[in-house]
N, C-alpha and C positions, 0 to 999 in steps of 0.2 A: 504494500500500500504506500509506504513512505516510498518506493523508487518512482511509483506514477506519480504521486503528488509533487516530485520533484521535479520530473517530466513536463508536467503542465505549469507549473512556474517557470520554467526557462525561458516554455513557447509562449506564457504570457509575458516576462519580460524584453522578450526579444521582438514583441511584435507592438509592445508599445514603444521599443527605439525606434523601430521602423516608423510608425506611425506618428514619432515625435522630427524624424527625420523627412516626412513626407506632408510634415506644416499641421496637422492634428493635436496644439500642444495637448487640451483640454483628456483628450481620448488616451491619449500616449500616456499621460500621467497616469490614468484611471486604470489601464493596463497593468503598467509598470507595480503600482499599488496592489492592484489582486495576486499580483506574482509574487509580490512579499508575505501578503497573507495567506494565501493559497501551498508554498511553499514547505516542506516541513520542517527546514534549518531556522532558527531563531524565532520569530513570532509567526504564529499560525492558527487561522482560525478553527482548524481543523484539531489542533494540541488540546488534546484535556485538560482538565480542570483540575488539581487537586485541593 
């Protein structure tokens, strides 16, 4: 589970460069963001609660 959620944070970070690089700052950021929280290294909304 953690190697796909890492998975999909990369392609979310990587497609809000893109998108930040193709003048969408708004989007690109919103991207960029789900990929940190989406991610299972450091903050994640998917991390339980103890």
């Amino acid at each position: 589970m953690g190697f796909l959620l890492w998975i999909l944070a990369v392609i979310l970070v990587i497609a809000g460069i893109v998108t930040l690089f193709k003048g969408g700052i708004i989007l690109g950021i919103v991207l960029i963001i789900l990929g940190f929280a989406v991610g299972p290294g450091g903050w994640s909304i998917f991390k339980r609660r103890s």
